[in-house]
DOPAMAR-110321 format. One record per residue (C-alpha): x, y, z; residue number from 1; residue in one letter. Coordinates in nm, 3 decimals. Layout:
+---------+---------+---------+-----+----+
|       X |       Y |       Z |   i | aa |
+---------+---------+---------+-----+----+
|       X |       Y |       Z | NUM |  a |
...
+---------+---------+---------+-----+----+
***
This chain:
+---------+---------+---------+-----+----+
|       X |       Y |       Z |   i | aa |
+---------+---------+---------+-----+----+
|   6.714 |   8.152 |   7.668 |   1 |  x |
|   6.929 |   8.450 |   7.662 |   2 |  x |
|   7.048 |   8.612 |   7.284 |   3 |  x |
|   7.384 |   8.564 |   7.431 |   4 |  x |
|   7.321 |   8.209 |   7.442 |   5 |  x |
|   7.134 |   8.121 |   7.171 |   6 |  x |
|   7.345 |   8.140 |   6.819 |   7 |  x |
|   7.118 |   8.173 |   6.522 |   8 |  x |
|   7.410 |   8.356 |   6.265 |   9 |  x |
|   7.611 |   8.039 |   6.159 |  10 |  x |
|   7.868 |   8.245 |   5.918 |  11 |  x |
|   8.230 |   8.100 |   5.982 |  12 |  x |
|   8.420 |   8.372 |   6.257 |  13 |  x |
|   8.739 |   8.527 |   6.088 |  14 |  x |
|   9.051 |   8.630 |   6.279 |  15 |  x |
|   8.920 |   8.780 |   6.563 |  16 |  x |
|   9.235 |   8.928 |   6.597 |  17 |  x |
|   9.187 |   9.193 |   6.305 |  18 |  x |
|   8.831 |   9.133 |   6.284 |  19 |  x |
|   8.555 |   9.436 |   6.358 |  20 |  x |
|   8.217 |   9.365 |   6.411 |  21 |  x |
|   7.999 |   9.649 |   6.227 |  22 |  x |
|   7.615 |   9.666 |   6.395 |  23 |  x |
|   7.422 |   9.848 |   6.145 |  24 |  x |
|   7.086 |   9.827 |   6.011 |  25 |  x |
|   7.147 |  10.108 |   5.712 |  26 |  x |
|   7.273 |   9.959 |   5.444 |  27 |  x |
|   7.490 |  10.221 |   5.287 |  28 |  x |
|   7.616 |  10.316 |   5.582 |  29 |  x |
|   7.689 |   9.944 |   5.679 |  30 |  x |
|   7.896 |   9.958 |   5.320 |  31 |  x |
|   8.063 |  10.269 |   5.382 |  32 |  x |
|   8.229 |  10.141 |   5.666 |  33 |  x |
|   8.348 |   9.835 |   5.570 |  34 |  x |
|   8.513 |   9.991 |   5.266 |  35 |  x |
|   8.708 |  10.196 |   5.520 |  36 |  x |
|   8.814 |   9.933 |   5.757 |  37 |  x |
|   8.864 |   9.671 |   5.477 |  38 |  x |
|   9.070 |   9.891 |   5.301 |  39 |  x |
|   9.280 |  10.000 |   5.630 |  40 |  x |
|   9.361 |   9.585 |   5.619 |  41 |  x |
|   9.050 |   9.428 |   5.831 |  42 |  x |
|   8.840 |   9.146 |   5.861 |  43 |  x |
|   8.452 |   9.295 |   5.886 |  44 |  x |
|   8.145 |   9.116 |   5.991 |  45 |  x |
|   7.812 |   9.275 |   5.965 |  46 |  x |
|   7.523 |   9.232 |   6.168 |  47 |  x |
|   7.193 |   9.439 |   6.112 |  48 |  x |
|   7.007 |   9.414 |   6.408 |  49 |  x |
|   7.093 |   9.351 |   6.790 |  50 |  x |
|   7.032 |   8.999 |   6.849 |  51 |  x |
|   7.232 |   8.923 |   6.572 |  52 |  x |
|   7.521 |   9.123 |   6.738 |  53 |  x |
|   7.517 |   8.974 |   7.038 |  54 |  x |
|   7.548 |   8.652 |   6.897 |  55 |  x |
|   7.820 |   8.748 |   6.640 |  56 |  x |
|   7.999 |   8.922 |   6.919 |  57 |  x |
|   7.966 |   8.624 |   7.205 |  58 |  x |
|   8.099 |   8.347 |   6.965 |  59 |  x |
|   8.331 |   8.522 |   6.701 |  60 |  x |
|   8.503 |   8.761 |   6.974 |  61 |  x |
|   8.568 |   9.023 |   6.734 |  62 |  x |
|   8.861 |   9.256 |   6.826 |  63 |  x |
|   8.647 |   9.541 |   6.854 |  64 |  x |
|   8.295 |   9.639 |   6.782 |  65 |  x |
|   8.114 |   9.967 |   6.598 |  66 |  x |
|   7.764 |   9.991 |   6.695 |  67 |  x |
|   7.498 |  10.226 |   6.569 |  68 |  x |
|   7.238 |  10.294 |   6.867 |  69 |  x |
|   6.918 |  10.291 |   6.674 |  70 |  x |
|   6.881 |   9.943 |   6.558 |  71 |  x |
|   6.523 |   9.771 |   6.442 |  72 |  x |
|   6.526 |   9.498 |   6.730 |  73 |  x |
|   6.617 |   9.668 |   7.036 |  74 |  x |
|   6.829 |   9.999 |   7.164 |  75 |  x |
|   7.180 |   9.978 |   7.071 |  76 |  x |
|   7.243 |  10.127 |   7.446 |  77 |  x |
|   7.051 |   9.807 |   7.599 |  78 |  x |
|   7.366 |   9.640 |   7.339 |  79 |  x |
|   7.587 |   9.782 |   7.469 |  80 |  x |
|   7.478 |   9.722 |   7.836 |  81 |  x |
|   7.472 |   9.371 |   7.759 |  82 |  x |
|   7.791 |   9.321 |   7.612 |  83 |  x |
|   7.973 |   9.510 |   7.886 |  84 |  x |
|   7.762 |   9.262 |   8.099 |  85 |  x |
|   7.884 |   8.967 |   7.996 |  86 |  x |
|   8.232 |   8.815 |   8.090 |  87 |  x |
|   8.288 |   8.678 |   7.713 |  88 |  x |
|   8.251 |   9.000 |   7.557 |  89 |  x |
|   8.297 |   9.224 |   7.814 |  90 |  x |
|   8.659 |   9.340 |   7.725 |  91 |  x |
|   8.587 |   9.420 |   7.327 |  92 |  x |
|   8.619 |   9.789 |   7.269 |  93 |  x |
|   8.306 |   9.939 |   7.140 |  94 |  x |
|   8.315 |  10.266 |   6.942 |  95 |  x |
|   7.966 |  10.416 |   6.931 |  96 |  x |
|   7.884 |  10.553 |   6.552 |  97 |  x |
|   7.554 |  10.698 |   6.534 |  98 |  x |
|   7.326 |  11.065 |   6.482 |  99 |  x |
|   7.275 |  11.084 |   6.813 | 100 |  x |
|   7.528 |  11.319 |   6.988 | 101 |  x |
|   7.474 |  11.185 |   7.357 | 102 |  x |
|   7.890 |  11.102 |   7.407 | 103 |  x |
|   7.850 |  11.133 |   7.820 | 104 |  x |
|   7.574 |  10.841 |   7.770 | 105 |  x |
|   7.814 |  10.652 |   7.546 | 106 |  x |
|   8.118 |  10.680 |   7.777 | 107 |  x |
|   7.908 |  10.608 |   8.106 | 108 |  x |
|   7.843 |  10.284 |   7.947 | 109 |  x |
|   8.149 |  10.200 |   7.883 | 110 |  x |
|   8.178 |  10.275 |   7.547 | 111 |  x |
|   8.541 |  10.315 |   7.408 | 112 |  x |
|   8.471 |  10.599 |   7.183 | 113 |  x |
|   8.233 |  10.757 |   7.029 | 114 |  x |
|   8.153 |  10.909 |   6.669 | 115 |  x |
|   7.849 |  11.093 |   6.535 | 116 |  x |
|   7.771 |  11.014 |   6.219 | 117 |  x |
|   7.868 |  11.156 |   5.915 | 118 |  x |
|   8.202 |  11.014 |   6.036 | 119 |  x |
|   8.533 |  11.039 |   5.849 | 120 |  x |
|   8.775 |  10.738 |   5.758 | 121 |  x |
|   9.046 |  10.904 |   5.953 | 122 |  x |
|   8.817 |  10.987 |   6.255 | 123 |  x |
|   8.698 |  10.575 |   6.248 | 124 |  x |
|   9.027 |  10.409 |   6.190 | 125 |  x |
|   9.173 |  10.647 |   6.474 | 126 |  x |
|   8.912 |  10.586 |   6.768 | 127 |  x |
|   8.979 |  10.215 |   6.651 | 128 |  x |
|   9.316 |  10.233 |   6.647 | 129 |  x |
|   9.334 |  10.359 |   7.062 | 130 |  x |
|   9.236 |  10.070 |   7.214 | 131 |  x |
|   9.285 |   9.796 |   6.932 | 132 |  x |
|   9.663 |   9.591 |   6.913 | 133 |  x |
|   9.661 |   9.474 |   6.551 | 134 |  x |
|   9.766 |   9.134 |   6.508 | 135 |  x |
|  10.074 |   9.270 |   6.314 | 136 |  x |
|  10.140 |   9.488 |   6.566 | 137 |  x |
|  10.089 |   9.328 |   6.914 | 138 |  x |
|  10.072 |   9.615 |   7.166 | 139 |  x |
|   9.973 |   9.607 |   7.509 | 140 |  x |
|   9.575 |   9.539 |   7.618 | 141 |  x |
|   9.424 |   9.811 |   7.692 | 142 |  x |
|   9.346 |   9.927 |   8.016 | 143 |  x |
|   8.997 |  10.047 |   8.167 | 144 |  x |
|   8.994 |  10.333 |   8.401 | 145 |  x |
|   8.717 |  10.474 |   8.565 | 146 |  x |
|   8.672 |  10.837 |   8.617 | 147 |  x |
|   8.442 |  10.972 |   8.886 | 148 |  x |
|   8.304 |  11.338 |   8.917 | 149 |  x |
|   7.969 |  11.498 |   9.103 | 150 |  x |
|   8.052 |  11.785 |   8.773 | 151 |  x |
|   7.952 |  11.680 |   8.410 | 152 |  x |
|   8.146 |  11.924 |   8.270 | 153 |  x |
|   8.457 |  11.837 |   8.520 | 154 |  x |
|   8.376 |  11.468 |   8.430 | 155 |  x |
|   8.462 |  11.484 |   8.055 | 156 |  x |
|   8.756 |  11.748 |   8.108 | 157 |  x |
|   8.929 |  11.405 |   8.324 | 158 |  x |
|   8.789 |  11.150 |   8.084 | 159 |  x |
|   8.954 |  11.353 |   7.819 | 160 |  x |
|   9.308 |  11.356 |   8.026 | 161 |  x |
|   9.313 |  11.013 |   8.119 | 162 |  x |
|   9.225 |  10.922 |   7.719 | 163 |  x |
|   9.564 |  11.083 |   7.626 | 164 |  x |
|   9.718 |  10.795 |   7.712 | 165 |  x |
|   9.496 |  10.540 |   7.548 | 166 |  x |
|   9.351 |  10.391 |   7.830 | 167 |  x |
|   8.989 |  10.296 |   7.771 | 168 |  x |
|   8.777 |  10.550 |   7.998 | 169 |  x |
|   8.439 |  10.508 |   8.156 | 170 |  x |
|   8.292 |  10.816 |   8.299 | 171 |  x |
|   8.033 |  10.784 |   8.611 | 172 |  x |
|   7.882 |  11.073 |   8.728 | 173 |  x |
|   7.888 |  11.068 |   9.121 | 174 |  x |
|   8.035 |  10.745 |   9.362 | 175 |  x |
|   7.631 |  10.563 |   9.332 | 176 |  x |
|   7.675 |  10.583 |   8.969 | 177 |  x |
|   8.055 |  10.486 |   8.987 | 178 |  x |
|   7.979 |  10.187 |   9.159 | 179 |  x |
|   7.704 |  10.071 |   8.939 | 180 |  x |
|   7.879 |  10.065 |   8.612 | 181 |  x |
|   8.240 |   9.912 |   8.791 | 182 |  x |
|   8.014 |   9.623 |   8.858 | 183 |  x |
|   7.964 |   9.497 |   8.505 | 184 |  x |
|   8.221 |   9.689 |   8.305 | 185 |  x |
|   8.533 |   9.560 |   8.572 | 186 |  x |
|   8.794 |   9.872 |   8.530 | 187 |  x |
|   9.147 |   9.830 |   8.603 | 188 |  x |
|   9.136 |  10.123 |   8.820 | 189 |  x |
|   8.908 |  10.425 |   8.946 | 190 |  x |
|   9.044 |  10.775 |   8.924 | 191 |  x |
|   8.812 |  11.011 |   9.168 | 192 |  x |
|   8.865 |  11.359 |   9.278 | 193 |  x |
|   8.863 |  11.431 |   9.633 | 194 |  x |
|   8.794 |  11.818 |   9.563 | 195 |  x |
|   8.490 |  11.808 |   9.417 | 196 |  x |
|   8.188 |  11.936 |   9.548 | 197 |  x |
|   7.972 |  11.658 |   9.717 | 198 |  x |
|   8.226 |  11.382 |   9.639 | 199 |  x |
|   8.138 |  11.107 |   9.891 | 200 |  x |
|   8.484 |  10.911 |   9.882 | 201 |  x |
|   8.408 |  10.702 |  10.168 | 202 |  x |
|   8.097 |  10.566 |  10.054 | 203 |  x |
|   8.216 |  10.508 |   9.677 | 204 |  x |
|   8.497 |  10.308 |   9.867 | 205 |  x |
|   8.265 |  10.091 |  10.086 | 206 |  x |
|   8.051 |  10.024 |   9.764 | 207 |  x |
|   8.369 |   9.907 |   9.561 | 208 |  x |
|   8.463 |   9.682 |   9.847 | 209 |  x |
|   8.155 |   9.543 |   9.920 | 210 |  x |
|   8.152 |   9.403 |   9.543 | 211 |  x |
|   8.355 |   9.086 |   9.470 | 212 |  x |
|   8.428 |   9.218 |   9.165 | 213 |  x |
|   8.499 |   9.553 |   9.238 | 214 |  x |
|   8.673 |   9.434 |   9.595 | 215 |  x |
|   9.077 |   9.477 |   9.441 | 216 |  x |
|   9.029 |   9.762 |   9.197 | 217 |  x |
|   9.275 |  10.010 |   9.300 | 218 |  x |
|   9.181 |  10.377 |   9.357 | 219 |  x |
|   9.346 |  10.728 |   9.250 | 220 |  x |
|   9.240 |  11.011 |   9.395 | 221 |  x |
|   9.348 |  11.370 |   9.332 | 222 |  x |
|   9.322 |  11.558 |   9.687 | 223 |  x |
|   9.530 |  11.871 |   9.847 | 224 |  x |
|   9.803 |  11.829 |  10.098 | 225 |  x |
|   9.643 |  11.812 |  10.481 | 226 |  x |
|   9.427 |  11.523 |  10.644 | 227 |  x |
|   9.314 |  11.239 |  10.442 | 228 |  x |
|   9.170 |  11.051 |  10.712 | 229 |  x |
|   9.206 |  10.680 |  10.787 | 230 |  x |
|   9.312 |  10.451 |  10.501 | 231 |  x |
|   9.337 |  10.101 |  10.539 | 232 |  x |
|   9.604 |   9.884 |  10.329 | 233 |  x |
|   9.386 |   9.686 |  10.158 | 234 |  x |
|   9.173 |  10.026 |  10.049 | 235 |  x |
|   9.474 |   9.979 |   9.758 | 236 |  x |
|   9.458 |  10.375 |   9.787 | 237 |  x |
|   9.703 |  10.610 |   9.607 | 238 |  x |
|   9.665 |  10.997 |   9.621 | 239 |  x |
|   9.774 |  11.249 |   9.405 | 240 |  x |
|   9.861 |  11.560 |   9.606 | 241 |  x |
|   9.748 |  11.878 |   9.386 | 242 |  x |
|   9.852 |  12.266 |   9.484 | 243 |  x |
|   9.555 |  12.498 |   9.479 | 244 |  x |
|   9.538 |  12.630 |   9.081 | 245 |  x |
|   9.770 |  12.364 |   8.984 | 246 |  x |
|   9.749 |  12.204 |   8.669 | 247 |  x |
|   9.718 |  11.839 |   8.718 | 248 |  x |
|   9.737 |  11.680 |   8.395 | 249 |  x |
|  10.110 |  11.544 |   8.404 | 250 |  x |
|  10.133 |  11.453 |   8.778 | 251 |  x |
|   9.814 |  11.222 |   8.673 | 252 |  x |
|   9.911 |  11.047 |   8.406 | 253 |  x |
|  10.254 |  11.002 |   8.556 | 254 |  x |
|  10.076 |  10.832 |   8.863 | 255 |  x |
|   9.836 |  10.608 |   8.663 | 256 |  x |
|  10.138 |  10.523 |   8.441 | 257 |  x |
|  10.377 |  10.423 |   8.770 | 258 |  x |
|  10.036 |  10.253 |   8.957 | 259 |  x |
|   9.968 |  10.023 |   8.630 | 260 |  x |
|  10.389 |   9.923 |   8.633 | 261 |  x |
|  10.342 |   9.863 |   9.023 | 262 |  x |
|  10.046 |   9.631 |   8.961 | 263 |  x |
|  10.243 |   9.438 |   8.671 | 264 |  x |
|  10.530 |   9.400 |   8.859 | 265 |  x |
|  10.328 |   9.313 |   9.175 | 266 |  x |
|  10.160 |   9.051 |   8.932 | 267 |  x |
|  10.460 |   8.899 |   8.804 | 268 |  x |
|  10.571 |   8.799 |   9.089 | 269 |  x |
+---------+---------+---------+-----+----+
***
């Protein structure tokens, strides 16, 4: 039987909706941070070890989730993989506080944000704060989009647009790579760039169809004016036309903002 499925940690689950799960195995550390998120007015539950975290997580639905990466019991990226895997907890923001400085892992994984440790209060309430609606102050959820680039460097520069907005980014690395993490961490919509070098956009659409999962996830894709080929109305395919040397940050946001209004009013009706 699965650690998701087998609850061992019988502690009563607080509020989940100002309630942060902390996953850490140093104890001062473990202390540090719940004096800074107690004192910024939330619930904290600790859990030292993985399994222990898993379970916490699957039956106390925390609001969000800090999770050190080396843990006794097992990798906090195998954690992380598994929470993103699973429908229950899928949907928790996770912000990443560890020594190791590998963000581009972090974010590939789905991780909401990601702090290397010595970390500030300020720095920790703030990555918390982007994709967390406190219970007094009931904001919208927040949404997960994808970004997609063959460049690494490329990659983070549109994470780190898209993240403006507070949108909950996942970075892939190529379409294979693209479609392998939309399978288990379900974004709300993939943002690809038709310019870059060795972008397959055909094939990262056929493997986002062929998924039941992945099958309605709309797709923005930056491109020039001229020939897009073929495109199918039930692609759900929206392209951002860019001028050579243009800057493309506020024509992006601007079309993920008016594609996410589209999609709720589409919804509401």
């Amino acid at each position: 039987m699965s650690a998701m499925n087998t609850v061992k940690d019988r502690r009563p689950c607080p509020d989940p909706a100002n309630t942060i799960l902390v996953v850490e195995d140093d104890p001062r550390a473990a202390k540090l941070l719940t004096l800074s998120l107690t004192r910024a007015g939330y619930g904290v539950l600790l859990a030292a070890d993985g399994v222990t975290a898993l379970e916490l997580a699957d039956r106390c639905r925390p609001k969000a989730i800090t999770l050190d990466i080396l843990l006794p019991d097992r990798d906090g990226w195998e954690v992380l993989a598994m929470l993103k895997a699973s429908p229950r907890t899928r949907d928790i923001p996770v912000v990443i506080v560890s020594v190791l400085d590998q963000q581009t892992l972090g974010f590939r994984l789905g991780a909401a944000d990601y702090l290397v440790k010595p970390v500030e209060r300020s720095a920790l309430l703030h990555a918390l704060k982007r994709c967390v609606a406190r219970k007094t102050n009931a904001g919208r959820a927040c949404r997960k989009v994808m970004v997609v680039h063959t460049d690494p460097d490329e990659l983070q520069l549109l994470a780190m647009i898209v993240a403006q907005e507070d949108y909950e980014v996942i970075q892939a690395l190529g379409p294979e790579e693209a479609a392998a993490l939309a399978a288990y961490t379900h974004p709300d919509l993939v943002v690809t760039d038709l310019l870059a070098e060795g972008m397959d956009y055909f094939a990262l659409l056929e493997w986002l169809r062929a998924a039941p999962d992945t099958l309605h996830v709309p797709v923005l894709a930056l491109s020039r004016p001229g020939p897009l080929g073929p495109a199918r109305e039930e692609d759900r395919i929206e392209f951002v036309l860019v001028q050579e040397d243009e800057m493309v940050e506020e024509r992006l946001l601007a079309a993920i903002t008016l594609l996410f209004k589209q999609e709720k009013r589409t919804g509401e009706t």
